[in-house]
FIFI-904961 format. One record per residue (C-alpha): x, y, z. Coordinates in pm, whole numbers. Example, Ala and Ser with C-alpha at 12.3 -4.5 7.8 and 13.67 -1.06 7.14 Angstrom:
        x        y        z
     1230     -450      780
     1367     -106      714
END
This chain:
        x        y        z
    -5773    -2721     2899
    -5568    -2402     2961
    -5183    -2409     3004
    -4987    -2274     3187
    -4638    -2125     3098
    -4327    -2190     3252
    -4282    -1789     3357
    -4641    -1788     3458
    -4594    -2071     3719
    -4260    -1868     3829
    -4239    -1628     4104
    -4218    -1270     3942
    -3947    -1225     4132
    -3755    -1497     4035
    -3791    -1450     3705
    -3655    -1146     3754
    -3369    -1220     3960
    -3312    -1484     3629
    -3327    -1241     3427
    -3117    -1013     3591
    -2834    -1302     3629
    -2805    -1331     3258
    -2773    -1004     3179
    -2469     -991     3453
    -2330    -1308     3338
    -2359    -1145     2989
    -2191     -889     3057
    -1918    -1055     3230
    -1821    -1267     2938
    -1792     -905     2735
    -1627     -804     3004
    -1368    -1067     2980
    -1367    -1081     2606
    -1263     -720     2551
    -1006     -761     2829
     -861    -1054     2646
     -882     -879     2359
     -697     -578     2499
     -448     -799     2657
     -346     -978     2329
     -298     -603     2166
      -28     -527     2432
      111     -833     2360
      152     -748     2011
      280     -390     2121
      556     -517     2367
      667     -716     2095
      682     -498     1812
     1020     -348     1769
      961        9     1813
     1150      230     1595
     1117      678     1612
     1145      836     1262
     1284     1178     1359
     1373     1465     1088
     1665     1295      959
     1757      950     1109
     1580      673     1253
     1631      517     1590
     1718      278     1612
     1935      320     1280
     2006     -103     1308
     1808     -355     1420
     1850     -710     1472
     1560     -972     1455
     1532    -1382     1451
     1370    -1472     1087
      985    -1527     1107
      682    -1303     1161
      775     -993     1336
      637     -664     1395
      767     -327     1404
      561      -10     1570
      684      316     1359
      630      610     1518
      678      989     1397
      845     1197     1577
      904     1481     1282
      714     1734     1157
      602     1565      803
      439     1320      705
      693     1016      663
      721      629      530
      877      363      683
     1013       62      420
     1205     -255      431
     1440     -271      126
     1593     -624      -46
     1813     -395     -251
     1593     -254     -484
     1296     -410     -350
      997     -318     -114
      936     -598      130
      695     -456      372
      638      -41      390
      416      194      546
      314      532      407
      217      868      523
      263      795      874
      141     1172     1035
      342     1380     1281
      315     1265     1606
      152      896     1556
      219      555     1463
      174      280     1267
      193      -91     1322
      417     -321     1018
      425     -693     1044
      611     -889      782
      790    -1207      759
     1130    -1184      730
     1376    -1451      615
     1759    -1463      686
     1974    -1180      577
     2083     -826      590
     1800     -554      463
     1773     -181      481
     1529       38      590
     1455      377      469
     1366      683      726
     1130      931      643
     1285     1173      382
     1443      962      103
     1684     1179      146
     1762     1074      447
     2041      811      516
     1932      448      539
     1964      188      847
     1991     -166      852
     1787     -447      950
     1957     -786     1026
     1755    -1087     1058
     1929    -1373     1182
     1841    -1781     1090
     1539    -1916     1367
     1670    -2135     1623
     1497    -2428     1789
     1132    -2302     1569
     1053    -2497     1238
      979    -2332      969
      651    -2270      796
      630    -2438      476
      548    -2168      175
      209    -2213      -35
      245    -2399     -288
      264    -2177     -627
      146    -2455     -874
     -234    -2261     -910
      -68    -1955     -969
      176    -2049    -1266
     -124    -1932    -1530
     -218    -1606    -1320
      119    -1544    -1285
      231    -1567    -1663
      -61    -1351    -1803
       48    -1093    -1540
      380    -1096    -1696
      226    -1031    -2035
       17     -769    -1871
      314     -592    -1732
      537     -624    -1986
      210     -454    -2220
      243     -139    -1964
      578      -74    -1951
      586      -69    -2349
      301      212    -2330
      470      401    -2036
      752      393    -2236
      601      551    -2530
      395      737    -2324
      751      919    -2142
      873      997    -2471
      601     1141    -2656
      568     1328    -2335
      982     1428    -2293
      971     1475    -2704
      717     1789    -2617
      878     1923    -2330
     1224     1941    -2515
     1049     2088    -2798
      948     2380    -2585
      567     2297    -2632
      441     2304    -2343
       48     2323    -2427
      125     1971    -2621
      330     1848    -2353
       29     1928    -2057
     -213     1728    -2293
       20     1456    -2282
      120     1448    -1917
     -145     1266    -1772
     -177      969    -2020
      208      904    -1960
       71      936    -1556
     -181      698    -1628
       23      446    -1806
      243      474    -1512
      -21      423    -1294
     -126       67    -1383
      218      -35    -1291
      156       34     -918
      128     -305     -778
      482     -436     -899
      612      -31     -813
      730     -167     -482
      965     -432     -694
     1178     -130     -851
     1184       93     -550
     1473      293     -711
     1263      373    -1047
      968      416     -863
     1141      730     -672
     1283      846     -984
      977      805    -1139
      695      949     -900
      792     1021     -594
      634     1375     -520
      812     1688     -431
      693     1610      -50
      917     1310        5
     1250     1530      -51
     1421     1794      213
     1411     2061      -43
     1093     1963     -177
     1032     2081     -525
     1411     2281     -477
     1577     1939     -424
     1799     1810     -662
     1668     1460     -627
     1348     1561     -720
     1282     1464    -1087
     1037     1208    -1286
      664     1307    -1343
      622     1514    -1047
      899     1783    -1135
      761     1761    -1519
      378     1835    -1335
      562     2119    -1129
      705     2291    -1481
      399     2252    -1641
      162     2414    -1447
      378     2624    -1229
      513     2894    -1431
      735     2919    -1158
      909     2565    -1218
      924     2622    -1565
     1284     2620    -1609
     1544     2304    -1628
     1274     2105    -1751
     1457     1926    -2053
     1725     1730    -1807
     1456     1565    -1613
     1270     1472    -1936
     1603     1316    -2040
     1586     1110    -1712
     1249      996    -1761
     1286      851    -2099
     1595      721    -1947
     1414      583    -1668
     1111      444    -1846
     1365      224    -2114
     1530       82    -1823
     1194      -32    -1636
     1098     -199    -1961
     1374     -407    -1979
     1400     -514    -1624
     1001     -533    -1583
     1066     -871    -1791
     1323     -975    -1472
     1082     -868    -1206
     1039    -1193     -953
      661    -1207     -917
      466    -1351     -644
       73    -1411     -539
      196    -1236     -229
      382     -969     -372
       51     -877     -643
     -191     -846     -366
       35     -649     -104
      166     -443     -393
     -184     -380     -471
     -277     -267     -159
       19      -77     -107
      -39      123     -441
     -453      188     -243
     -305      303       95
     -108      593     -108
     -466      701     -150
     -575      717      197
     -389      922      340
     -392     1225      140
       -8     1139      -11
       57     1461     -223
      148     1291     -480
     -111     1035     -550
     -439     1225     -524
     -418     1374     -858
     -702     1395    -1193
     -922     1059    -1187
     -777      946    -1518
     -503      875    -1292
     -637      741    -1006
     -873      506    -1270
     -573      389    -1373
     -435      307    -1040
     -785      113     -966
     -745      -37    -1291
     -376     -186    -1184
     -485     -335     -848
     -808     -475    -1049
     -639     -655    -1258
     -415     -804     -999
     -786     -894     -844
     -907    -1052    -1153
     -668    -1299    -1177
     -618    -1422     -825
     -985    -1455     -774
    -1077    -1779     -903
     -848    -1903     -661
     -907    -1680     -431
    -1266    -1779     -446
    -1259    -2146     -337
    -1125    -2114        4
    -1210    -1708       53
    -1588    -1689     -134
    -1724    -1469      116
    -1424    -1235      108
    -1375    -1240     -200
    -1757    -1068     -262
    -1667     -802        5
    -1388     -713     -238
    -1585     -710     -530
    -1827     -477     -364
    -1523     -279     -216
    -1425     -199     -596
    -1775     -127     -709
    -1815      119     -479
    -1446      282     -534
    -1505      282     -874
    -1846      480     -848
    -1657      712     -646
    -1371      816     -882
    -1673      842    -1141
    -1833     1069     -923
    -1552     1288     -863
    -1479     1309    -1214
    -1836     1444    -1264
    -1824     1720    -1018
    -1445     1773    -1126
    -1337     1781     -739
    -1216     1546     -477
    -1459     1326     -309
    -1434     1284       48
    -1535      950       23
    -1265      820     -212
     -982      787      101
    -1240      601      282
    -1359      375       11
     -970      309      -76
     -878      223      257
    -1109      -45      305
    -1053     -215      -34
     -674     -184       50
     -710     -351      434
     -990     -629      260
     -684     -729        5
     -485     -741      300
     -657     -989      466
     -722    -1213      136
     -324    -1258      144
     -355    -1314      530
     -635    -1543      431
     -432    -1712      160
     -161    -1756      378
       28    -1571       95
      286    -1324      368
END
């Protein structure tokens, strides 16, 4: 016996006019989701604290928040590229990097009680202040409980501790050379000192002070590679192969070995966290993806960088892994792919366009593991 199908014993028009009703009721609930979802974005942006980085000051130069989660829109209003940091003396809470003339950049942290500062553009610029007063009438979230990190967290130690010994011997093999007025020895030895260096990045937000020293590049001074404050690795790079920046090069090798022997005893003092690995790893990415002068150098260097954040990776991802499993194989795909593509730009022995890209999205994937985590 035949059958008959619904549509078939419909009216074609009706089943049109059915059809046509879902699609418009469709289209309504996109409608309304995207205007939800730009509703909850202007949320956000009316209450972020905005704050204008201008050629030398920020504005507002002091800022008082209540202690929690709270965001902070930094916009450029100079003509260079510019970073935007909150400091706990010495250390990096929260920063943002190579925020371009003319736009912006979103930073959320969470801020407990207390009296911070924040840095504006240049570091030569003059510092402002960030006061964050106790929460009123609001509990409190509790913090993760650190007990599964105790053994990630000691072998990091060891790890670090490692590095800073080979950086160390690293800046004075390299200083030894420069002093000695050998410069062809002291160019082969400039990037393994770079690439010790390197492997530190994730914890380089923990010693903001030696990390300027250190490797900030000519681009984040007034006088660029004429400042004064311009020394560390950089300024050795600029002698080396500028003939132009030859000269005075013996003080700043003096600094660095100074320098390096101070990070190795304090790296053994640093305060470690889950938190502070992962966002210092993907802090130490985001200097790749947007073309920071100083961090886009030979691949040795930026294979060392990689190498840093892996290891962070490595030893948060068992734990990671049990709440985060399908995250945690994006990332492992994210540094696959990054790794192929420092290979292949050490290959064709130039920059690969896709190496910002790939960066970027291993650096926002970390981002949200610690989100995920509920590690900020």
């Amino acid at each position: 016996m035949a059958t008959t199908s619904l549509n078939e014993s419909l009216p074609r028009g009706a089943v049109r006019a059915g059809l046509a009703i879902a699609i418009l009721l469709l289209v309504a609930a996109a409608a309304a989701f995207l205007y939800a979802t730009e509703r909850a974005r202007d949320v956000r942006r009316a209450a972020a604290t905005r704050v204008t980085i201008s050629a030398r000051a920020c504005e507002p130069g002091e800022i008082t928040v209540a202690a929690g989660r709270h965001a902070f829109e930094i916009v450029n209003a100079s003509e260079r590229a510019v970073e935007w940091e909150i400091l706990d003396g010495v250390m990096v809470i929260e920063e943002r990097e190579n925020i371009a003339p003319g736009f912006s950049q979103t930073l959320t942290a969470r801020l407990e009680p207390g009296d911070y500062a924040i840095t504006c553009g240049l570091l030569s610029n003059p510092r402002g202040k960030l006061h964050v007063l106790a929460a009123t009438g609001a509990a409190t979230r509790e913090k993760p409980d650190l007990a599964a990190f105790i053994g990630a967290l000691a072998e990091y130690k060891v790890f670090l501790a490692s590095q800073a010994r080979d950086f160390t011997q690293a800046a004075d093999a390299l200083a030894g050379a420069v002093k000695a007025g050998d410069l062809d020895k002291a160019r082969t030895l400039y990037l393994p000192a770079q690439a010790a260096y390197a492997r530190l990045a994730p914890v380089a937000p923990l010693f903001s002070d030696l990390d300027t020293s250190i490797d900030a590049p000519a681009a984040y001074f007034e006088k660029r590679e004429a400042d004064p404050a311009f020394v560390g690795l950089h300024r050795i790079a600029h002698g080396l192969f500028n003939p132009a920046g030859a000269d005075g090069l013996a003080p700043v090798a003096d600094r660095l070995t100074s320098d390096a022997a101070t990070l190795q005893t304090r790296i053994h003092d640093l305060r470690v966290t889950p938190q502070g690995m992962i966002g210092g790893g993907a802090a130490a990415l985001d200097r790749l993806t947007a073309g920071d002068p100083g961090q886009a150098g030979d691949p040795s260097e930026l294979e060392a960088r990689l190498s840093g954040v892996r290891k962070v990776y490595d030893l948060l991802r068992p734990i990671a892994a049990k709440t985060q499993a399908e995250l945690a194989s994006t990332i492992d795909g994210d540094f696959n792919r990054l790794d192929k593509t420092i290979s292949n730009q050490a290959s064709a022995g130039a920059a690969d366009a896709g190496m910002s890209k790939d960066a970027a999205a291993l650096a926002a994937d970390l981002s949200r593991l610690r989100d995920g985590m509920e590690l900020n």
